[in-house]
C-alpha angles and dihedrals in degrees: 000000000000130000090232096056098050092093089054092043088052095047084049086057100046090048094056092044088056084247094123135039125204129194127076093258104044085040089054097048085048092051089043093057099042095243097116112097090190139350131218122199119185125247089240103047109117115267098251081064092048096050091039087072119030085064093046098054085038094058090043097039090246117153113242125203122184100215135161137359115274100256090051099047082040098056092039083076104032098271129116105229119008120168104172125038129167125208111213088185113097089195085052097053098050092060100041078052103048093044088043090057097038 
């Protein structure tokens, strides 16, 4: 495997263990309710998403990472397009985090 496809592989992971939830709605109800650890959104995603939620997670203190295009995040967890997950596992997001950054 790559170095540059662990962080898909991760999100894959996550998303199998019930550990990460896609789609705008279900991203939204996890942010509102303080669950979501971090939050992608892809480069790609429109820019009402992408204001949706930086000002979501800003307001939350949620970390926010733009990451991916939408057909790569989507077919990390099964999906066609995706452009906004949200990971509700603190162990997860660290190392999204950590192999995003590096």
């Amino acid at each position: 495997m790559l170095y540059e496809d662990r962080p898909y592989h991760l999100i894959s992971l996550a998303y199998k263990g019930g550990n990460l939830v896609t789609g705008t709605e279900l991203c939204r109800k996890v942010i509102s309710k303080g669950k979501a650890k971090l939050v992608l959104i892809s480069w790609d995603c429109s820019d009402n998403t992408r204001k949706l939620f930086t000002d979501k997670c800003s307001y939350k203190g949620i970390p926010l990472k733009t990451f991916g295009a939408k057909d790569r995040l989507g077919r990390a967890v099964g999906k066609t397009d995706t452009a906004v997950v949200a990971v509700l596992d603190e162990g997860f997001s660290r190392e999204i985090l950590k192999h995003i950054d590096a």
